[in-house]
N, C-alpha and C positions, 0 to 999 in steps of 0.2 A: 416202175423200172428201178430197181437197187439190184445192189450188191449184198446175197444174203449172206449167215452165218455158216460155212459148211457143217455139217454134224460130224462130228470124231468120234471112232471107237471109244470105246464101248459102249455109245449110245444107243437104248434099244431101238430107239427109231429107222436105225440104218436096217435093221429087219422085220420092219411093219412089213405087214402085206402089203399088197401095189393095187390099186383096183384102175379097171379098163377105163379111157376117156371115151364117152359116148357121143359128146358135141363139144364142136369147137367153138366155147365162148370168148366175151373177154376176158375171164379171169385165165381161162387155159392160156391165151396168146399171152396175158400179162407175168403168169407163173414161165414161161418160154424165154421172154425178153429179161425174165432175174437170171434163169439159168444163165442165160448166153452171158451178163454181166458179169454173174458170179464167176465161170467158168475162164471166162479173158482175165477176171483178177486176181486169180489164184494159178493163174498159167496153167490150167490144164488140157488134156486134150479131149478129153470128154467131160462128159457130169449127167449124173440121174437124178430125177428131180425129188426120190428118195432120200439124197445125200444132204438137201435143206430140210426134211420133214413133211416133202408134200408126195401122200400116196399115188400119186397118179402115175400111169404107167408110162414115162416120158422120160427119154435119154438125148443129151445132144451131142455131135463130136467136130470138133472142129474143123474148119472146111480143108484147113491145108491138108489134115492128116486123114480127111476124106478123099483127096488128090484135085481138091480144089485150088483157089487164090488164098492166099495171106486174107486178103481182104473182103473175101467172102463171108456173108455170115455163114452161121456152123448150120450144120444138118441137123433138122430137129425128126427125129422118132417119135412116133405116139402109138402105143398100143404095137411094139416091135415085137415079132416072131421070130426066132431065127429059121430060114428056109431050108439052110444047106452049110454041111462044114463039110471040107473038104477032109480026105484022108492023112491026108499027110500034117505032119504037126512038129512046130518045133517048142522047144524051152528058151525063155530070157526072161529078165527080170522086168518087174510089173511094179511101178507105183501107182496107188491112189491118192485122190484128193482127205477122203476120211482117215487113213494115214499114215500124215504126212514125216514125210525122210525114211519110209520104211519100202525097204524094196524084195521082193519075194519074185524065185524062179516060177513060171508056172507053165506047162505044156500047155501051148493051146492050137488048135487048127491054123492052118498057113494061109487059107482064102476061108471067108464067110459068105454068106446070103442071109438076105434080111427084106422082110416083109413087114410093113407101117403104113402109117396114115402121115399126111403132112400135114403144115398148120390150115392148107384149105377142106383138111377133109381128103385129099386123096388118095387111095393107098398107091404105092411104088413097092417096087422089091432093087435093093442096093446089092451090089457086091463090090468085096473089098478082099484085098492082102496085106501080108505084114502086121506094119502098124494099125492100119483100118481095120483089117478081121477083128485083131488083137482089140481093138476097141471095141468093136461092135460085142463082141464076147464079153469081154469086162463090166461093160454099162450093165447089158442085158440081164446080166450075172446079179446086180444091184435090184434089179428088178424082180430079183426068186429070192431076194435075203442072202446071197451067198456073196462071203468076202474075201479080202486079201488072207487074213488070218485062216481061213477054212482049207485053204491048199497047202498050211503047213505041218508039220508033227507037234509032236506035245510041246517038245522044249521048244524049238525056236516060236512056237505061239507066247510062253512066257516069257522069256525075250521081248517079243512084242509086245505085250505087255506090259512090261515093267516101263520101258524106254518110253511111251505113250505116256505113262503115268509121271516118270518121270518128269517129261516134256510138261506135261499140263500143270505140275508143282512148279518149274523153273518160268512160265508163262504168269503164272498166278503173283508170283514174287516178284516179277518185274513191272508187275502191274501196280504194284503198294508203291507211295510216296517215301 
């Protein structure tokens, strides 16, 4: 149980491939119980377990923005399909944890469906609006290699870029004695 490193753009690890969890060991439950940490400590609402460097096809999202308790733990996905996206779709801005301070509009469907395993093994199918679609979308998204940067045009991609690189120069300097 830690709090792992997030991976940041440009890292190619955030576009490894994802491969299926076939049995629920310990290490799947123990790679589950980082996520969940890392994700509380980086306040976000979800996390793919791509975004630490582990291929496995596993997103969690947090219970509130599930329409859970605060104090619920998060909903964990394992080997998630999406079932069904509804017609209708709106645009707002979208952050990730990979990143961080960058915010991008992105069309996504207004309700989702979703089909997974949970950590006993079982499969369920969730549905979700708003926020929750919005997540379930995003995670999933992590899970085929596609990212924040991918839904925007050339320029505002180097923008993003820069500010990243940026960021990672003004982190690196604050870190020297």
């Amino acid at each position: 149980m830690a709090v792992r490193p997030i991976l940041k753009f440009p890292d190619p690890l955030l576009r490894q491939e994802t491969v299926k969890v076939t049995e629920i060991t310990d290490d799947i439950r123990s790679l589950v119980q980082d996520l969940a940490d890392t994700m509380f400590a980086a306040n976000g609402a979800g996390i793919a377990a791509v975004q630490v460097g582990a291929p496995e096809r596993i997103y969690l999202v947090d219970a509130a923005v599930a329409g859970g308790h605060e104090e619920d733990p998060p909903v964990v996905f394992i080997n998630p399909e999406i079932a069904w996206l509804s017609d209708e779709t709106e645009t707002k801005d979208e952050g990730c944890l990979s990143f961080p301070a960058i915010f991008v509009p992105i069309k996504r469907s207004l309700r989702a469906r979703v089909r997974a395993m949970d950590l006993k093994g079982q499969v369920f199918e969730m549905e979700g609006e708003g926020l929750f679609a919005r997540a379930l979308q995003h995670e999933g998204d992590h899970l085929t290699g596609r990212l924040l940067i991918d839904f925007v045009g050339p320029l505002k991609k180097e923008l993003i870029k820069r500010k990243l690189k940026r960021d990672a120069l003004e982190a690196q300097d604050s870190d020297r004695p």
